[in-house]
C-alpha positions in Angstrom: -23.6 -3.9 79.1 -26.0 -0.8 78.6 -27.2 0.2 75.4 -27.9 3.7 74.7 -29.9 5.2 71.7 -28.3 8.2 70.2 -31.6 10.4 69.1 -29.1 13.0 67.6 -27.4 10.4 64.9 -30.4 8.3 64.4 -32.6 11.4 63.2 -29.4 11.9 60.8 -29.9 8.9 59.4 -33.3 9.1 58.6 -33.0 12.5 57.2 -30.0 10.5 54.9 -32.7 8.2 53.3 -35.4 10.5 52.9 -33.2 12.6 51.0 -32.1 9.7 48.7 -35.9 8.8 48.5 -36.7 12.5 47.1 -33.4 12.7 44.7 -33.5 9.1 43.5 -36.6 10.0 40.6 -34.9 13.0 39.7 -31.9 11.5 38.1 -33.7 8.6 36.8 -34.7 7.9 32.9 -38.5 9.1 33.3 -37.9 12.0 35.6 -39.0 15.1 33.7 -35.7 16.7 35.4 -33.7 14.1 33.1 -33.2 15.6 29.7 -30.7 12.5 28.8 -27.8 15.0 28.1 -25.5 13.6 30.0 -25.3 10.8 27.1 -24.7 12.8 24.1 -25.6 12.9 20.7 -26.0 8.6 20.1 -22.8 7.7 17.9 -23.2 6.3 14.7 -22.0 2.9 14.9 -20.3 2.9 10.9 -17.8 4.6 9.3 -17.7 8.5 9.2 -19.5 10.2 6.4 -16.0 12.1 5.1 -14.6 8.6 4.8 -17.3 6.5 3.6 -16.9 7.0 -0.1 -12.8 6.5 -0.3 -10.5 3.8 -0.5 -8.8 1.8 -3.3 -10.3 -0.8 -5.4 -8.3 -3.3 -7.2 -8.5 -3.4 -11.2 -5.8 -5.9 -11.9 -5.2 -6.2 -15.6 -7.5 -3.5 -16.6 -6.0 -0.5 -19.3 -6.0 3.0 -18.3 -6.9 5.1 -21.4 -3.2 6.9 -21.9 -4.8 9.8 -24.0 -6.0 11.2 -20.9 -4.8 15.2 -20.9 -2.2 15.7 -18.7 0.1 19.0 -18.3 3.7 18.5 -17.1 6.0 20.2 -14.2 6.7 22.9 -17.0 3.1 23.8 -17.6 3.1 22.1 -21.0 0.0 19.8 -22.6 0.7 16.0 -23.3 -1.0 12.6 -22.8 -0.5 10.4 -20.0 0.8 7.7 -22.4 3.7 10.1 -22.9 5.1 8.0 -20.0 4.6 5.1 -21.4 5.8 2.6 -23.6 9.5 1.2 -22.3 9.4 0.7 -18.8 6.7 -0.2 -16.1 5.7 2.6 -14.4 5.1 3.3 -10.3 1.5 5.7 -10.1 0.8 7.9 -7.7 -2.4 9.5 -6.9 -2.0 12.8 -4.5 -2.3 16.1 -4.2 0.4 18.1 -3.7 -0.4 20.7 -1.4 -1.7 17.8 1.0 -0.5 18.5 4.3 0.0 14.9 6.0 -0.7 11.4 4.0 0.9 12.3 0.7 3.9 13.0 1.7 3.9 9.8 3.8 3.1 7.6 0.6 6.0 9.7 -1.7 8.3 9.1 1.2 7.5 5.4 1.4 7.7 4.8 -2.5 11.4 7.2 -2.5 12.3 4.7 0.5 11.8 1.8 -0.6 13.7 2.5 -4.1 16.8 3.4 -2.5 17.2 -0.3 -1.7 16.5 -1.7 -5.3 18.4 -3.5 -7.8 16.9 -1.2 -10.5 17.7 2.3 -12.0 15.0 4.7 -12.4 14.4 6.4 -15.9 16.4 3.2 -17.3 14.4 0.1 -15.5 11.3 2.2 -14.7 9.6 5.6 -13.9 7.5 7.3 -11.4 4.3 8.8 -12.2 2.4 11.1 -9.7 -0.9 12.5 -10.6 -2.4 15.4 -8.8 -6.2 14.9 -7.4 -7.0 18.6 -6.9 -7.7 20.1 -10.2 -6.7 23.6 -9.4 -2.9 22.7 -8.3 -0.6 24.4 -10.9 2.7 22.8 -12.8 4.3 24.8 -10.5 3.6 23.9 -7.5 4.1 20.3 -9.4 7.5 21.3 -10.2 8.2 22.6 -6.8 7.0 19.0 -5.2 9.3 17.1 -7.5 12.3 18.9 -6.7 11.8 18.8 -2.9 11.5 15.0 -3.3 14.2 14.4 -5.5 16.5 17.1 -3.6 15.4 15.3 0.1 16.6 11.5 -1.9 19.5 12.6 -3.8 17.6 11.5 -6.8 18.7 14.9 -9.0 20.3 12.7 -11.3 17.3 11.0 -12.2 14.8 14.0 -12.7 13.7 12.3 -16.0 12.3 9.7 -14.6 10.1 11.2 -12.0 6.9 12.8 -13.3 4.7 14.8 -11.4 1.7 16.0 -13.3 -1.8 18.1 -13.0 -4.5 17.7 -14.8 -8.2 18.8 -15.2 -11.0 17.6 -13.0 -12.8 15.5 -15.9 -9.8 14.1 -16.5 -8.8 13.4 -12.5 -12.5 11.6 -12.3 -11.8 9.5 -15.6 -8.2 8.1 -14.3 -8.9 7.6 -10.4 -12.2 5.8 -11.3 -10.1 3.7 -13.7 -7.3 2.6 -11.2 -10.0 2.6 -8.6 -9.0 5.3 -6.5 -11.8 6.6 -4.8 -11.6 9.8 -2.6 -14.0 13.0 -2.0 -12.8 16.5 -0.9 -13.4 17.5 2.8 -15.5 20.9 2.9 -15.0 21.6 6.5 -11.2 20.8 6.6 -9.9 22.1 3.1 -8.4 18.9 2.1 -9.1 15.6 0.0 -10.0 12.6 2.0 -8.2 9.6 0.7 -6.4 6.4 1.2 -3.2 5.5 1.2 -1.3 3.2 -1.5 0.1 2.9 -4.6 -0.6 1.4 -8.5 1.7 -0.2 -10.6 1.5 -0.8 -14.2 2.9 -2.2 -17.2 4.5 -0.6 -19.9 1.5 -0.5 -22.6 -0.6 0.8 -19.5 -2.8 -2.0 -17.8 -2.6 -2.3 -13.8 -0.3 -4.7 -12.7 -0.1 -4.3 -8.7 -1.8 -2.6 -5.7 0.4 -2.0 -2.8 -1.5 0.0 0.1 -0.1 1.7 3.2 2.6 4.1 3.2 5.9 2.1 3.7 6.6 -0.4 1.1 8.7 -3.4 1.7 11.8 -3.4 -0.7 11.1 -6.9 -1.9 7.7 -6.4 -3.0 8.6 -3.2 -4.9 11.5 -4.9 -6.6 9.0 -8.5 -7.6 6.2 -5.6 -8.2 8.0 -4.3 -11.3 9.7 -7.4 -12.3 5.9 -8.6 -12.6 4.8 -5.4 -14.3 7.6 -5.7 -16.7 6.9 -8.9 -18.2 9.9 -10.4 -16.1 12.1 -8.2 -18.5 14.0 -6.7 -15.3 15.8 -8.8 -12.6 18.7 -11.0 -12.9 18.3 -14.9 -13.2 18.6 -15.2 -8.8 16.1 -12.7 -8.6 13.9 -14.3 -11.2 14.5 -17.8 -9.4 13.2 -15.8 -6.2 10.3 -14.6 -7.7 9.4 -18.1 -9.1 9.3 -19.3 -4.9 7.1 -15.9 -4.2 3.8 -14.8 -5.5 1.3 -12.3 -5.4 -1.1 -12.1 -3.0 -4.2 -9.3 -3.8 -5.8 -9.4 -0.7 -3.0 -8.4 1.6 -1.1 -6.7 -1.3 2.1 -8.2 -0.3 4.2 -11.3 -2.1 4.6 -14.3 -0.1 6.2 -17.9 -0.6 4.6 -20.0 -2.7 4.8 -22.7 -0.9 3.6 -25.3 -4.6 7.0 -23.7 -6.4 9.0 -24.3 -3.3 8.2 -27.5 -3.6 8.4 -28.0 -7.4 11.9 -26.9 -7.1 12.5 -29.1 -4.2 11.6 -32.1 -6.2 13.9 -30.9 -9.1 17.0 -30.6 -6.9 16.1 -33.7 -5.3 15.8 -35.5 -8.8 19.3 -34.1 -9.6 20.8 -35.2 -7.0 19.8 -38.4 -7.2 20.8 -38.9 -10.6 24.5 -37.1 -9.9 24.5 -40.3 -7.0 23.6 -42.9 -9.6 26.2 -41.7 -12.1 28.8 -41.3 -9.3 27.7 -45.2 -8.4 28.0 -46.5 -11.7 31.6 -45.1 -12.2 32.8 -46.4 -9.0 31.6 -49.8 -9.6 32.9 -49.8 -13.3 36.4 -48.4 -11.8 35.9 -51.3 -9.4 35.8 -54.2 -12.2 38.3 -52.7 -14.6 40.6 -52.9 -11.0 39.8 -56.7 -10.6 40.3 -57.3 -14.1 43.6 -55.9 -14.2 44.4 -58.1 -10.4 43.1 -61.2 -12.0 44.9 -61.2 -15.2 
């Protein structure tokens, strides 16, 4: 076989790698054509600065000071231990002209209460407090009947509360429940988290729940807790001896040293209820032969 050399392809070839050669330092990290652009602005590995400062802290079993000032839907001056007193008492802390993670939380906590056992106004109330210091009682007002009006919750209006306040006052209350948040410049709007308090009827913090839906079971063992157990009938207050409350996840699960407390109870009935049962046979038994032998 003959081999022939092909000068027209072989001086494309060379001209390939000379070009590579004379490119290659161009794109590279020292070249002074490389500005690094191409990579961007390097990313701050933590958290964003607009959310750095929010989030919930839990104060369980601290008071909130019920003097604060607070106005209500109808534009009139009270205290927030106005609602107070009876009943435990679901808080809220929103804005109501928030356009997105508000609405999700009121919609959770108006959820989850269609499925309890409990009455509102009569077993226990609903307290929102607004975080923007210039929303009016009106627009309040407004909120509250949208809510109760979407829920079918009309008959209830008395025990739904949805307040304003001044911005001292805002500061005092969310640093007391631990409800930290900081308003957005560039966006208009109040960077937050999502969740809700509750607490018991002379005021001190009972229960964090976080998120926007909130299971039905840990509402209902939420305010039996935050009651004093003064809500609930005897199965429910059986259950809520097997469940307990766990602060890290904010959520009630089995407690598995109950379970087995009551366990051992039922077990220790039923083996008395055996013994007895025993004992009577066998007596029935002799009082038989007795009869036989005489």
């Amino acid at each position: 076989m003959r081999l022939t050399f092909d000068y027209r392809s072989a001086s494309r070839f060379v001209m390939c790698i000379l070009l590579l050669l004379v490119s290659g330092p161009a794109f590279a990290g020292n070249s002074p054509f490389f500005k690094g652009e191409v990579q961007g602005q390097q990313v701050d590995p933590g958290l964003p600065k607009a959310v750095k400062n929010i989030g919930i802290d839990q104060h369980l079993g601290e008071q909130v000071t019920l003097s604060l000032p607070m106005r209500d839907e109808a534009g009139n001056w009270t205290t927030l231990g106005a609602y107070f007193g009876k009943r435990p008492v679901i808080l809220v802390m929103a804005y109501y002209g928030c356009p997105n993670l508000c609405t999700m939380v009121m919609n959770g906590v108006f959820g989850s209460m269609k499925t309890l056992p409990f009455t509102p106004g009569k077993d226990f109330d609903v307290v929102s407090v607004s975080i923007d210091p210039t929303e009016t009682s009106d627009l309040a007002r407004k909120k509250r009947d949208s809510y109760l009006s979407s829920y079918h919750q009309e008959q209830n209006v008395a025990a739904y509360h949805f307040l304003t306040t001044d911005e001292r006052t805002i500061e005092q209350l969310t640093k007391e429940v631990g409800f930290r948040y900081t308003y957005d410049t560039a966006s208009k709007q109040f960077a937050h988290a999502s969740g809700i308090m509750m607490l018991t009827p002379d005021g001190k913090l009972s229960r964090y729940f976080y998120g926007v839906e909130f299971a039905p079971s840990d509402m209902k063992y939420g305010l039996m807790d935050a009651s004093g157990r003064k809500i609930g009938s005897l199965s429910d207050q059986v259950l809520l001896f097997c469940y307990h409350y766990d602060p890290a996840s904010s959520k009630y699960s089995v407690a598995i040293t109950n379970v087995l407390r009551i366990g051992g109870v039922l077990t220790l009935i039923g083996m008395g209820l055996m013994f007895y049962g025993f004992r009577r046979r066998a007596k029935r038994m002799r009082s038989q032969l007795q009869i036989g032998n005489a």
